[in-house]
Every structure is written in C-alpha cells, then in structure tokens.
N, C-alpha and C positions, 0 to 999 in steps of 0.2 A: 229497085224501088228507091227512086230520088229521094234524098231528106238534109234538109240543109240545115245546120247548126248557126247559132247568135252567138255563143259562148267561144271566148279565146281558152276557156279549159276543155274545149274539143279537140286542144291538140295533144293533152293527155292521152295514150294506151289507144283505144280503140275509139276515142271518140268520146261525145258527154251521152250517158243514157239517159232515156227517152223514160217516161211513167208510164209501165205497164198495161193501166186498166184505159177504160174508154171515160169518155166525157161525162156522161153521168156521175162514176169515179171518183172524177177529178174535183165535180161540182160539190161531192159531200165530203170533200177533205181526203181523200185516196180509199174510201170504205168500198167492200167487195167482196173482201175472204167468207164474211157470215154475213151477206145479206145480198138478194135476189129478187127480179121483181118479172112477171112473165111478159112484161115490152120492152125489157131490155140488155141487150146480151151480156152475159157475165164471162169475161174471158180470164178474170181472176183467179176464182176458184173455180175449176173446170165441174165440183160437183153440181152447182149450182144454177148451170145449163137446163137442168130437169124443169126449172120453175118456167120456162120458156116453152108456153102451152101453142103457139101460133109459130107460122117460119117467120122469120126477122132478121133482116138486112139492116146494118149500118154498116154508115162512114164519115169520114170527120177531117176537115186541112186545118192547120194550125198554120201561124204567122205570129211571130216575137218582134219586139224592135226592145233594144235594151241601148244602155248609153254606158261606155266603157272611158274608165279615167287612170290616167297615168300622172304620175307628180309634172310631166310636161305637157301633156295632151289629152283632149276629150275625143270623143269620138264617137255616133249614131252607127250602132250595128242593127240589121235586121235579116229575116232569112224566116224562111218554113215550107212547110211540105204536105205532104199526104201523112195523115197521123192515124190510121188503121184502116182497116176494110175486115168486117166479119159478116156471120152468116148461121145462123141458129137450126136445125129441120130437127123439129121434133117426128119420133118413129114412132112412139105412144108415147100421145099426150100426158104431160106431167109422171112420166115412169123413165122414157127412153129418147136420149136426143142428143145427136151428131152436131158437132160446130167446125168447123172449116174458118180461116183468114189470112191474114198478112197484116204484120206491123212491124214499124221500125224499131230497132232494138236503143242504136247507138248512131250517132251523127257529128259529121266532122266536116267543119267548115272556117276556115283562119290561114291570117297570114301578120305573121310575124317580121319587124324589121328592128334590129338596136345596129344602131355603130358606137365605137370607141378609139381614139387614139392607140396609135401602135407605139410602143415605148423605142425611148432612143431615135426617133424620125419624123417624118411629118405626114407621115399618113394617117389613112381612115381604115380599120375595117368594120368591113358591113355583113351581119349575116342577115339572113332570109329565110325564114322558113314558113312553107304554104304547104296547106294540105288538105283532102277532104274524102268526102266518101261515108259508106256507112254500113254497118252492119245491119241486117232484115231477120225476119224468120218468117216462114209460111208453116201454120199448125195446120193439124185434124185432132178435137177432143170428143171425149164420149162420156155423157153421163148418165148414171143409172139410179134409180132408187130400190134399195134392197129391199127395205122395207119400211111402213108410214114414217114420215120424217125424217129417213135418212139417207141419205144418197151418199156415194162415190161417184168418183170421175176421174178420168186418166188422158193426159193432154203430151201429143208427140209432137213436136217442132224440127225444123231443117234450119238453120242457120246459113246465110251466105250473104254474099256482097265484097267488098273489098273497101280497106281504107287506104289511101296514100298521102306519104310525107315528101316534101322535097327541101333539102337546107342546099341552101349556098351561101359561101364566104368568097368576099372578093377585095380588092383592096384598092383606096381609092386613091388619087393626089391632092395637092391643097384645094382644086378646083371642082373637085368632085366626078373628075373622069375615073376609068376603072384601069389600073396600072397593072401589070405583071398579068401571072393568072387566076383563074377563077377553078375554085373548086366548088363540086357537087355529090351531093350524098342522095339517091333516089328509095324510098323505100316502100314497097306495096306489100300489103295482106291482103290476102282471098279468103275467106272464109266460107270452110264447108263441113257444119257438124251438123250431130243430130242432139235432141236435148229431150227430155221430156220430162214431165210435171204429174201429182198428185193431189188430189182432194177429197177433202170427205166435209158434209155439213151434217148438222144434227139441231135441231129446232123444237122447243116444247112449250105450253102454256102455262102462263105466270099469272094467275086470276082470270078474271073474266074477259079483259080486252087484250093482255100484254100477253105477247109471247119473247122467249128467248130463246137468240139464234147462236148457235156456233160454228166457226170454220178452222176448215186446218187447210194448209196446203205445204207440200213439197215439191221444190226443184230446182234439181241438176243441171247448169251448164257443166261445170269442170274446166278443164284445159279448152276455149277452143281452138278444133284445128284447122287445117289448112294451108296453104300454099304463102312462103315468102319470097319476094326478089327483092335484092339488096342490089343496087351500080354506084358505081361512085365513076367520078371520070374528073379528070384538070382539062379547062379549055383557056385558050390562048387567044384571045381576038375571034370568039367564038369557033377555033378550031380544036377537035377534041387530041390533045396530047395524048392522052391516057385512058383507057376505062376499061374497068373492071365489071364482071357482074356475077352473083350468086344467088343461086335456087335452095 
C-alpha cells in the first residue's frame, strides 16, 4: 500500500504517522472515540461499529503540497496516496457488526543533502540521505452490544510494509567532482506484527433532546517487529571496494 509523505520529519524512525480516523474524523477536529453515526464507518473506536445499521464502503486519496524553508532555501514539497479503504457488514442490525480495511499507518518520503568544508583542505563533503516507504495495517473488528447503550468491540490488525534509508558521504574537489571514495550506509525495515485494539461506548439521556456519549479505547502496538538489512559498501568510481551486509 503506496503512501507518499510531504514532511522532511518522515525521515525520523519509521516514517511521520498518518491520523488514524477517516475524513469525517478529521472534518470535526479528530472526534471518534464517543461518537458514531449509522453512515459512517467508525474505525476509531471499534465499539462503535454497532451504530452502523446498513453495509458501507468508504475510501478516501489525500494530496499535501507544504512549502519547506531553510536559513538558505525554500522549497515546494507535495506528495499523497490512498488514505484508507474500510468496509462495515452489519450481522444484526444495530447489535452485531464486522468491519474489515487497510490503512496507512506511517509514510516516508525525503531526500536530504548538506555539505561542509573538510578542515585542513580544500574539499567538500557531501552527505545524502533518501528514503521512503511505509508502514500499513490491514484490520478485522467486531462489535457487539451487550446491552441497551452499551457496546464493546475488539479490533485485530497485521502490520507490514517496509521503510528504507540510504546515506551517502562522498567528497568533492574545488570544482565539484567527486574525489577519492564514496561511502554508503543501506538500511531496510520490513515489518510484520500483529496489534490489536479495545473499545467500549456507553451513551445516556441528558433531558429531553441531549444525550451523553462516552468512549474508551485501548491499543497495543509495542515493539514492532520484523526483519532488518543493514549494507554499507565504499565504491570507487562506482566500483564497490568493500560491502558488508547484515540481517
């Protein structure tokens, strides 16, 4: 699941994270945990699924353009993706109902350059660093009402995808050719966990028009895991002198 990051702090850890909930969500400020509405999938709080009396499909692309400044340069970043895919099937209406999707977790898209004079001489070094990729999850949640006004829900996700980093350092002359050689540091994550989430709502009447709603939710990533390869290699007029690599 392609997802392309704006932000130069996506080269931070696994990427910059993505806003959990869906568009509606987004539109009233990130609310979700205690409130529900039956056209529109709550992926938030997985209790909240129950108010979802019809089946319902959404999905949603985002696209950022953000303008990024440095004390010597500006610069027009944009980028975006597929920003979830969900799926609601209520089993009994307003009691019992299954939600299934995919959405992006974390997104990583940047490419770094500084050089600096090397002391003592009259070179340049130049580092580079680029990288992208992104972490997903595909869930299944289930939510149930136990009884009038109160539901639980219980949401299992698969985490996976992969992010990669690549730095290089190389060194230049006064003219801006590349002298000597060049090293390279490669480094990939795969991720492949499992996570899963709790919720419970609970709702009552506040006079004659107003009701109040409550939510909870809990959840667990932890550690996640999955698979590293690390290589580094020195090339020479793009021939590799050296490389290393670790799993």
């Amino acid at each position: 699941m392609a997802q392309t990051g704006v932000s130069t702090y996506s080269a931070l850890g696994l990427g910059e994270f993505n806003f959990s909930g869906l568009t509606h969500n987004q539109a009233m400020g990130g609310l979700g945990i205690s409130y529900g509405s039956g056209w529109a999938i709550n992926n938030v709080n997985p209790a909240l699924s129950t108010k979802n009396t019809v089946f319902n499909f959404q999905s949603a692309l985002n696209y950022r353009n953000v303008q990024a400044t440095t004390t010597e340069q500006t610069e027009q970043l944009d980028g975006g993706g597929l920003s979830y895919l969900a799926m609601s099937l209520p089993i009994k209406s307003g009691k019992t109902t299954v939600g299934l999707g995919l959405n992006p977790i974390t997104g990583s898209n940047f490419s770094l350059q500084a050089e600096r004079p090397v002391v003592n001489s009259d070179l340049l070094s130049r580092s580079e660093t680029t990288g992208g990729g992104g972490i997903s999850e595909a869930y299944l949640s289930l939510g149930q009402e136990l009884f009038k006004n109160f539901s639980l829900g219980v949401q299992g996700s698969f985490l996976f995808g992969s992010v990669t980093t690549l730095n290089r350092i190389s060194l230049l002359d006064a003219e801006g050719n590349q002298t000597g050689t060049r090293s390279e540091l490669f480094n990939r994550f795969s991720a492949a966990h499992f996570s899963y989430k709790l919720g419970a709502h609970y709702f009552f009447r506040m006079g004659e028009r107003n009701f109040i709603h409550l939510g909870a939710i809990y959840q667990a990533f932890g550690d996640i895991g999955g698979n590293q390869l690390l290589r580094s290699q020195i090339l020479a007029k793009l021939v590799i002198l050296i490389q290393v690599e670790i799993f």
